[in-house]
C-alpha atoms as one frame of an Amber mdcrd trajectory, in Angstrom:
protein
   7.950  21.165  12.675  10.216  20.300  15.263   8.052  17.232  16.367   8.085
  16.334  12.971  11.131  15.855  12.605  11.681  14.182  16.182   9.197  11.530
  14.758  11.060  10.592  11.419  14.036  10.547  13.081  12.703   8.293  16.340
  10.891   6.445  13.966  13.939   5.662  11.302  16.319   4.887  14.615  13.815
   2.364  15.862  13.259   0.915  12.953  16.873   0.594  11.973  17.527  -1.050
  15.153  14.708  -3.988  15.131  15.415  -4.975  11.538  18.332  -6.814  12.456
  17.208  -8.500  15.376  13.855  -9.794  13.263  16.207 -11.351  10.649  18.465
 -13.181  13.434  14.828 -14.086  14.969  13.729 -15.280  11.600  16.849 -17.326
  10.952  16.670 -19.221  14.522  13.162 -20.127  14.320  13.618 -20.900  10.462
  10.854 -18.527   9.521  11.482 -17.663   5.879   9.577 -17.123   2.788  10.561
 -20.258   0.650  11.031 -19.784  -3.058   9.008 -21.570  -5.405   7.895 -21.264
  -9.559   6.066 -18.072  -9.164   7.933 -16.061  -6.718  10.662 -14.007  -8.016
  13.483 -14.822  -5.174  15.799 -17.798  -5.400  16.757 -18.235  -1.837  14.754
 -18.552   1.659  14.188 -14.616   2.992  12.781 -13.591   5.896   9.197 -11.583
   5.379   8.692 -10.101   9.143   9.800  -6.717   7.986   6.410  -5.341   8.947
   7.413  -5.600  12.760  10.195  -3.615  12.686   8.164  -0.728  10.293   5.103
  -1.435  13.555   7.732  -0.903  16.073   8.978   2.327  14.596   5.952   3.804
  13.727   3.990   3.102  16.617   6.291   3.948  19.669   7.478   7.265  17.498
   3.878   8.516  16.881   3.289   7.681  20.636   5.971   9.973  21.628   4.769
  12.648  19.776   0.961  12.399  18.476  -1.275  13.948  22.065  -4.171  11.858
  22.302  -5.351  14.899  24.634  -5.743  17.189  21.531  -6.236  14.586  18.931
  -8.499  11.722  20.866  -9.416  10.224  17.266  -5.785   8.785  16.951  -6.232
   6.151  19.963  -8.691   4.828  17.525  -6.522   4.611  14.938  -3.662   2.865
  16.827  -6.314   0.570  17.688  -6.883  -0.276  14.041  -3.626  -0.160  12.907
  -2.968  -2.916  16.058  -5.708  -4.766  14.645  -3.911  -5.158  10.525  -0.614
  -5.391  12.312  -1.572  -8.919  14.127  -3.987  -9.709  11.539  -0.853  -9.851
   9.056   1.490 -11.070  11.728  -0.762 -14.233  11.783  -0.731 -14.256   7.890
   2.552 -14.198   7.572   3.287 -17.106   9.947   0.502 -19.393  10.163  -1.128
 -18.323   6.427  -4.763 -16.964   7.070  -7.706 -17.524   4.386  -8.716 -14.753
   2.442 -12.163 -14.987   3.912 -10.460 -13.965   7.578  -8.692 -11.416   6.415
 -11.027  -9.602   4.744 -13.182  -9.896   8.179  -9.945  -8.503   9.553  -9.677
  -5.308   7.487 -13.522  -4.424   7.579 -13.077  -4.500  11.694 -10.305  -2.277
  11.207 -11.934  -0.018   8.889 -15.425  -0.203  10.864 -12.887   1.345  14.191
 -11.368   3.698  11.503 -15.011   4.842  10.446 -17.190   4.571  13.174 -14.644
   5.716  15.931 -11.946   7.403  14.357 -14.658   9.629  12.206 -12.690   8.924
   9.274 -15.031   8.837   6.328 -16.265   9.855   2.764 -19.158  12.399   3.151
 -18.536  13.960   0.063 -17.778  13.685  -3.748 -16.359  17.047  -4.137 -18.062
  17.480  -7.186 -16.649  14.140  -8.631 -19.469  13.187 -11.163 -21.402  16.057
  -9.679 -21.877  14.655  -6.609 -21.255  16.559  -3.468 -22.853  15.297   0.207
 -23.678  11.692   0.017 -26.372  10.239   1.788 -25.686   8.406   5.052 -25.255
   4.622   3.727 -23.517   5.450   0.495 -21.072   7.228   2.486 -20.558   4.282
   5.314 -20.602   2.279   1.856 -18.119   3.899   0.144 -15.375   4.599   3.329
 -15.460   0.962   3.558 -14.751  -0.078   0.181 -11.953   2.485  -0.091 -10.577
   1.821   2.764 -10.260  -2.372   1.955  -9.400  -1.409  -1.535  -6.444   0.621
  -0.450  -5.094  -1.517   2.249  -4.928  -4.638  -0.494  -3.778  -2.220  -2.607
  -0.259  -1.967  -0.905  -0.673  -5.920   0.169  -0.942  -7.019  -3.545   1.846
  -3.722  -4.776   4.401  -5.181  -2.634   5.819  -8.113  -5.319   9.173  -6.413
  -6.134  12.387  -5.356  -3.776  11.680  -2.248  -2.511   7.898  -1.376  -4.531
   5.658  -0.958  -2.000   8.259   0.425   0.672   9.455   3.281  -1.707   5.432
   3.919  -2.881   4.767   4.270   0.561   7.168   6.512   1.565   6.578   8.993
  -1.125   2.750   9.342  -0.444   3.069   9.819   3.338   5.985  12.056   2.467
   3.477  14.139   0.098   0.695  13.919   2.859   2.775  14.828   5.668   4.342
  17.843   3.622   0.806  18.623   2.804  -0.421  18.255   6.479   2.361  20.627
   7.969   1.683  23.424   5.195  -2.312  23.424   6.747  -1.106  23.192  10.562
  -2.688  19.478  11.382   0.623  18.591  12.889  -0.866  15.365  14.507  -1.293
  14.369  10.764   1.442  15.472   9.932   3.222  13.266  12.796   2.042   9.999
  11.892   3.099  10.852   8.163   6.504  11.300   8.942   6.554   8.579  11.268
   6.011   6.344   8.877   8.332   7.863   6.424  10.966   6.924   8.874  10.397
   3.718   8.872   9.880   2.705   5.475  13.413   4.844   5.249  15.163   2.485
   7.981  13.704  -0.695   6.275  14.069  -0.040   2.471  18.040  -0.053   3.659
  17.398  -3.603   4.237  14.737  -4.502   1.171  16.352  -2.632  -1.441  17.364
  -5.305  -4.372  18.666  -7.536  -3.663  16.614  -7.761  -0.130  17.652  -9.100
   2.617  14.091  -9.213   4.414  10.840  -8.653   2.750   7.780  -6.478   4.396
   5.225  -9.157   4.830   1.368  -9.004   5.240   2.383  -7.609   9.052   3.664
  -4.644   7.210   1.423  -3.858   3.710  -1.822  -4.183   5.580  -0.606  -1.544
   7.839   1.102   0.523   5.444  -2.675   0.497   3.224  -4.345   0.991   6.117
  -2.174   3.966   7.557  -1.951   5.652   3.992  -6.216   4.911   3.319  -6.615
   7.653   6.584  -4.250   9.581   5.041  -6.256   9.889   1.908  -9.670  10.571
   3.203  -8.333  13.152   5.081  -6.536  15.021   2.544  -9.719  14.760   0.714
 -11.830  16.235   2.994  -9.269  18.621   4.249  -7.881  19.953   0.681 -11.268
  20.942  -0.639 -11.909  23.051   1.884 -11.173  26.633   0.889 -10.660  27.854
   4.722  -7.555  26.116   5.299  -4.303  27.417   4.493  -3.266  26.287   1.103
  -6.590  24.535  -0.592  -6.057  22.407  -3.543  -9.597  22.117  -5.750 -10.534
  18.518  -7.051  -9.263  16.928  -4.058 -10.484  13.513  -4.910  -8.816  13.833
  -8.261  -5.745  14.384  -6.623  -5.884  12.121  -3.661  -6.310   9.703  -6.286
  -2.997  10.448  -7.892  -0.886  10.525  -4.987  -1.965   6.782  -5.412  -2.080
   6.133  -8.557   0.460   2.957  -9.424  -1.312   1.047  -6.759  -4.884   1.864
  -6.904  -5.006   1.730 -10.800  -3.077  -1.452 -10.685  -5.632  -3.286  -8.018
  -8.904  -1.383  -9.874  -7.221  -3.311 -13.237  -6.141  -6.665 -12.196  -9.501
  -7.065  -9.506 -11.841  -6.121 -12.601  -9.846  -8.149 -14.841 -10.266 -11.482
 -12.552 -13.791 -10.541 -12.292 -14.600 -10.617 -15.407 -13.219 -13.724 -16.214
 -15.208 -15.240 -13.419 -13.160 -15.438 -10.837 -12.326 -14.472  -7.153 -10.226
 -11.182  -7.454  -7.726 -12.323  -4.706  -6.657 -15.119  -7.346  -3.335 -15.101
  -7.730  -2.279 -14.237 -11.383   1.440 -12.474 -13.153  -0.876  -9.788 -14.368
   0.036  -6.544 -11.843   2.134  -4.104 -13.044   5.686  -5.288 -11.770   5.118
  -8.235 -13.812   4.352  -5.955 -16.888   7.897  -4.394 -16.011   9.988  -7.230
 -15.274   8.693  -9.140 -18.494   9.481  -5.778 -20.125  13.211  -6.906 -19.323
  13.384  -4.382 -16.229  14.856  -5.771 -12.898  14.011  -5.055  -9.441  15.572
  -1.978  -9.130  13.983  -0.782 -12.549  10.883  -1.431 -11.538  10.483   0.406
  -8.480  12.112   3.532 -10.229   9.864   3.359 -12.797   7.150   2.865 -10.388
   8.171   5.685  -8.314   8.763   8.033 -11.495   5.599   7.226 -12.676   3.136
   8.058  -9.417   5.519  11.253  -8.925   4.269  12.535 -12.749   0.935  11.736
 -12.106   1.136  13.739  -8.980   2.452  16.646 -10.760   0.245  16.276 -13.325
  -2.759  16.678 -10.848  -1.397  19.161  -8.860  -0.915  21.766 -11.765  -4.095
  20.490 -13.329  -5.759  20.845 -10.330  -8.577  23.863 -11.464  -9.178  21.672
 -14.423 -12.126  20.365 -12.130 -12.587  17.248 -10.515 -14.064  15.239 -13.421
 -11.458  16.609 -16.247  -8.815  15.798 -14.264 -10.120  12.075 -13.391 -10.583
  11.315 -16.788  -6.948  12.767 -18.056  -5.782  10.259 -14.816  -7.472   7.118
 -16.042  -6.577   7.496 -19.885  -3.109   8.048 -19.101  -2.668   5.829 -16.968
  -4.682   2.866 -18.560  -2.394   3.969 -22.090   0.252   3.201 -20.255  -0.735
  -0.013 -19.289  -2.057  -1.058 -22.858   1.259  -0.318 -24.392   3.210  -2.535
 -21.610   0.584  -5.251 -22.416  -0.240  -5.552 -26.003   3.429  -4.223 -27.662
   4.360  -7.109 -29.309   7.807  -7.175 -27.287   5.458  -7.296 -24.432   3.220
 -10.272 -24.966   6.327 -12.390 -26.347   8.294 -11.864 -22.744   4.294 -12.310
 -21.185   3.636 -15.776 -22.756   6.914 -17.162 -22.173   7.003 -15.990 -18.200
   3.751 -17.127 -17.446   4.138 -20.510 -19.302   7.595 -20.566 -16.728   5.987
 -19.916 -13.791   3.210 -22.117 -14.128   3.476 -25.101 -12.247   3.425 -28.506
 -13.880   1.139 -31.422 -13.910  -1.405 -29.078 -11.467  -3.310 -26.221 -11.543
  -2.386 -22.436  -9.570  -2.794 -23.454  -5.899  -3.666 -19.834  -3.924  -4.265
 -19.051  -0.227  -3.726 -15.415   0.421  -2.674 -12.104  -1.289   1.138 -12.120
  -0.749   4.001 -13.860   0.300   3.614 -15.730   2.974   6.566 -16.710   5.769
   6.513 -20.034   6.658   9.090 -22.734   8.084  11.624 -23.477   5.411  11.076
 -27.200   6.641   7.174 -27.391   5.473   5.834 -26.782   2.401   4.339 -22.624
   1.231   1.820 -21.666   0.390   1.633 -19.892  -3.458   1.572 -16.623  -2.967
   0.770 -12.943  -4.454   3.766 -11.785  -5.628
């Protein structure tokens, strides 16, 4: 406990301390994320937040986390190194989606392959249990990429994706503690701290956003998290088992996952590439609700904490049960937020605003991009 604690608190110190000194950075080199007709900001802000979160998170879990005991985490570093630079160089210089989805399947092949971080089993989930050997290299890929552009594409309001991510690798790292994987446990907290030191800066109205440089890492860091819950949680020899582990994995992140499953299917669908840029995620639902920033991400956040509850004491429901309660709750939700009639008014008139004129929806990458204020940005996910 007590290196848990030194961790957050390293972590949130660090953290608190680089912020600043990105932001005057930012400002010399005139590295800002320009406004334009679909972003939601109205002045130039700097979006390097994700160095000061790295910075934090990496030198507190190296203080802490003893490769001796726990070799598997060098690996990890490794591949959270990789997302870190890989949105670094997104943020700046504005990378195609083509490289950066080569960038997160080299991170999540180190995460796999040399971590040993994978999905061998359903759990029960559709009554599967032990997959066969490509299905499960199959399927810890595609979670792992969904989950990382999960947080990439969540991070679109002032303070979403930073307060998200701190309550699941708050509920993880509580979890991790109660079963005595204190290296787990460590790099939890460790990022709790940070996202703590930066949403002081990125709360609404923000003064710097996270970036590429920190979503990719924060999906990547919470995507181990979650396959090792999984596997962990199920297993009734550790202290405090939780049955349907995948069911409730999946509900400690819920408002992100459901929201990339929805608007990736959607853009599918409709025959296109689902890294097209659209106003169709569920902070848009909000804010054309009438909700502001700060709405929004307590909404957000009061949603994904019911659904976590409502796993965790319908938990010996069984894994399938609980799924489907998950998914029809959760997609309710959604239809009411779309098709109210309040709803589609406020929809039709803020996409017909954002829209720009005379063109059609230029797109490069998932989110916002930083750029010099002197040349022209890139439209971006948000």
């Amino acid at each position: 406990m007590l290196n848990v604690l030194l961790t957050a608190s390293v972590s949130f110190v660090l953290t608190f301390l680089a912020i600043p000194v990105v932001m005057r950075i930012a400002e010399l080199k005139k590295l800002y994320d320009v406004p334009d007709a679909r972003k939601l900001h109205t002045k130039p802000i700097a979006s390097l937040g994700g160095v000061g979160i790295f910075i934090g998170f990496f030198l507190s879990s190296l203080l802490t986390v003893r490769l001796q005991e726990s070799p598997e985490f060098q690996y990890f570093f490794a591949a959270a190194t990789v997302v870190f630079f890989l949105g670094i160089k997104d943020d700046i210089l504005v990378l195609s989606a083509t490289k950066k989805f080569i960038g997160q399947v080299l991170a999540a092949a180190i995460i796999i392959h040399l971590c040993k971080v994978r999905i061998d089993s359903m759990h029960g989930l559709f009554g599967l249990w032990e997959l066969p050997e490509a299905v499960s290299l199959a399927f810890s890929y595609l979670t792992i990429i969904v989950i990382v552009n999960a947080f990439n594409l969540i991070d679109g309001v002032d303070g979403l994706a930073g307060t998200l991510g701190l309550l699941t690798s708050c509920v993880f790292g509580a979890y991790f503690a109660m079963v005595g994987l204190s290296a787990y446990a460590v790099l939890s907290f460790a990022v709790a701290g940070s996202l703590m030191a930066f949403l002081i800066f990125n709360y609404n109205p923000a003064k710097i956003f996270m970036g590429d440089s920190g979503s990719l890492m924060l999906g990547l860091v919470n995507a181990v998290l979650v396959i090792k819950f999984i596997a962990v949680a199920d297993n009734p020899a550790v202290a405090y088992p939780i049955p349907s582990s995948v069911a409730v994995g999946f509900a400690i992140l819920v408002v992100p996952l459901t929201d990339t499953l929805r608007v990736f299917s959607i853009r599918i669908l409709n025959g296109r590439s689902p890294f097209s840029p659209d106003r169709n995620h569920i902070h848009h639902l909000l804010l054309d609700r009438g909700l502001n920033h700060k709405y929004v991400t307590f909404a957000c956040l009061l949603l994904n904490m019911a659904f976590i509850s409502i796993a965790y004491f319908g938990r010996t429901l069984g894994p399938n049960y609980l799924m489907l309660i998950i998914f029809s709750v959760s997609f309710s939700l959604l239809g009411m937020l779309i098709y109210s009639p309040r709803g589609k008014r406020r929809r039709k008139r803020s996409i017909s605003e954002a829209l720009p004129k005379n063109h059609s929806e230029g797109h490069s990458t998932l989110v916002t991009k930083v750029v010099p204020i002197t040349t022209e940005s890139a439209v971006a996910e948000n």
